[in-house]
DRENDO-1510 file (C-alpha; in Angstrom, 1 decimal, always signed):
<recs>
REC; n; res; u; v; w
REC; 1; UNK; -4.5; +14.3; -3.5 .
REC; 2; UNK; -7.6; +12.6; -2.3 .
REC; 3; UNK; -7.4; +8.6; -2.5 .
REC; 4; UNK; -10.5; +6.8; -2.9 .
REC; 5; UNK; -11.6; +2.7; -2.6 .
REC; 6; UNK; -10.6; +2.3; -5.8 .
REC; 7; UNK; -7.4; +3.6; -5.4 .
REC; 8; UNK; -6.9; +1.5; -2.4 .
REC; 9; UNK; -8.0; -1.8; -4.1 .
REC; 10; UNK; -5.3; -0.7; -6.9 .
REC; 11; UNK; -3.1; -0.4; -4.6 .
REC; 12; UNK; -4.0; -3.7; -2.3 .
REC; 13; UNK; -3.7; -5.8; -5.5 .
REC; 14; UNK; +0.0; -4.4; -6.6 .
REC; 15; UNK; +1.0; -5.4; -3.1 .
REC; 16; UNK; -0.5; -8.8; -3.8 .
REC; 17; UNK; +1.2; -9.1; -7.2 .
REC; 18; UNK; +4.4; -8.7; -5.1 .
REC; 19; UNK; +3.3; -11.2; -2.4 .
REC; 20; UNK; +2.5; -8.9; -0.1 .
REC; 21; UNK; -0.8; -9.9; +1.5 .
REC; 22; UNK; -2.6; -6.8; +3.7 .
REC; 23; UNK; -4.3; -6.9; +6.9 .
REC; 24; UNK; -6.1; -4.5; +8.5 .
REC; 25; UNK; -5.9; -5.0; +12.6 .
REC; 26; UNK; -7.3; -2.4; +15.4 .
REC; 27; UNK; -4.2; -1.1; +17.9 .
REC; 28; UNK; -2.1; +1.6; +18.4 .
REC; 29; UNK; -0.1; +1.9; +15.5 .
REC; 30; UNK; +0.0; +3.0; +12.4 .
REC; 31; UNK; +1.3; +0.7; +9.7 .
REC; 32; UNK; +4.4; -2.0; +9.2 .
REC; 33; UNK; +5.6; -4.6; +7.1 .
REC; 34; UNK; +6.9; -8.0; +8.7 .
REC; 35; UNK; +7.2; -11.8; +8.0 .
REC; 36; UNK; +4.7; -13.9; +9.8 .
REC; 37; UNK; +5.2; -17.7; +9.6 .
REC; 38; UNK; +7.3; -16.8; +6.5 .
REC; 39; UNK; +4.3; -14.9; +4.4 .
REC; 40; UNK; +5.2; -11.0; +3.9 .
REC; 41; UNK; +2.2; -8.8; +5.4 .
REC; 42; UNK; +1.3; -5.3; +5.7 .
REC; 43; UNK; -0.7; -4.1; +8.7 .
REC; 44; UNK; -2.1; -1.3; +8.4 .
REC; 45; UNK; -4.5; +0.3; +11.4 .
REC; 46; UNK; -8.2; -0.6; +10.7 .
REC; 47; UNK; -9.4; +2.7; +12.3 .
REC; 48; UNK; -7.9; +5.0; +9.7 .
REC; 49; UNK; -10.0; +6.7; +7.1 .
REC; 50; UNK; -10.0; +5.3; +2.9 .
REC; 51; UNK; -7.4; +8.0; +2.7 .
REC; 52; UNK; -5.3; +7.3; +5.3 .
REC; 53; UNK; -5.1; +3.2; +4.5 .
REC; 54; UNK; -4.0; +4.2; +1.2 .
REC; 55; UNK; -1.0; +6.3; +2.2 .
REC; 56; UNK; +0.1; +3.9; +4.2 .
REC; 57; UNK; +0.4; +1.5; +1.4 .
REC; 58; UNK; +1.9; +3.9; -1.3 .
REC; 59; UNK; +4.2; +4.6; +1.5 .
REC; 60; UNK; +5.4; +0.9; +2.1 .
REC; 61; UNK; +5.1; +0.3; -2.3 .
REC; 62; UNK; +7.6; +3.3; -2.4 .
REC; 63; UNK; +10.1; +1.8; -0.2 .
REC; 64; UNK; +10.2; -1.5; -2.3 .
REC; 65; UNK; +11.7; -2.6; -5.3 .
REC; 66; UNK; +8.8; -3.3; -8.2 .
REC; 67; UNK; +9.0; -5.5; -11.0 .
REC; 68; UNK; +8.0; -3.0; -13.6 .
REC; 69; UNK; +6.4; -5.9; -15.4 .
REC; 70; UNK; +3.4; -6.9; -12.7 .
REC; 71; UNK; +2.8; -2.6; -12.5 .
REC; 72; UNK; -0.2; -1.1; -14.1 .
REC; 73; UNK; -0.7; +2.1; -15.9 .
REC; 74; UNK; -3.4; +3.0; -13.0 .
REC; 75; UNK; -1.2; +1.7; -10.6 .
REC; 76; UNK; +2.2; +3.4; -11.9 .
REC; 77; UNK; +0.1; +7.0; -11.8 .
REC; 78; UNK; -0.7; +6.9; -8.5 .
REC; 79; UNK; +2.6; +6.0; -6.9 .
REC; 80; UNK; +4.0; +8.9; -9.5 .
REC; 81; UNK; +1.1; +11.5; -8.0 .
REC; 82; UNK; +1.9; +10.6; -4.8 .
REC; 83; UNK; +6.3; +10.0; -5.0 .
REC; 84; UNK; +5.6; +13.7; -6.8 .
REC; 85; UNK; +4.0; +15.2; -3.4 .
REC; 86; UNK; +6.2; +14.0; -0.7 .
REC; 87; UNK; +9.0; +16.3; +0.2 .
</recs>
């Protein structure tokens, strides 16, 4: 499965629809989600590759309970594509 920018903006704005804003930061890590001063963020490491930012985030979206309603078709096929490759 190869993600592209597009995919990753899709992906960026379903986080925001769920209030999730994303940051990418440089460090040693790879991704997280956490409260700061009461906003939920995602860091993701900035160093990674189109592909690489993009798993992290359908990795996070898969772990969280979605409002069906705020999900779009585009959206909903590539957290299927992706829920359907992981072991």
């Amino acid at each position: 499965m190869t993600l592209e920018k597009k995919d990753l903006k899709a992906l960026e704005d379903l986080l925001a629809k769920h209030g999730y804003g994303v940051r990418y930061e440089k460090g040693t890590f790879k991704a997280g989600a956490c409260m700061i001063k009461g906003l939920k963020q995602i860091v993701v490491n900035k160093h990674f590759n189109t592909e690489g930012k993009a798993i992290c985030l359908l990795e996070m979206l898969l772990q969280m309970e979605l409002n069906p309603e705020l999900v779009s078709s585009e959206q909903y096929q590539l957290l299927e594509k992706y829920s359907s490759k992981k072991p």
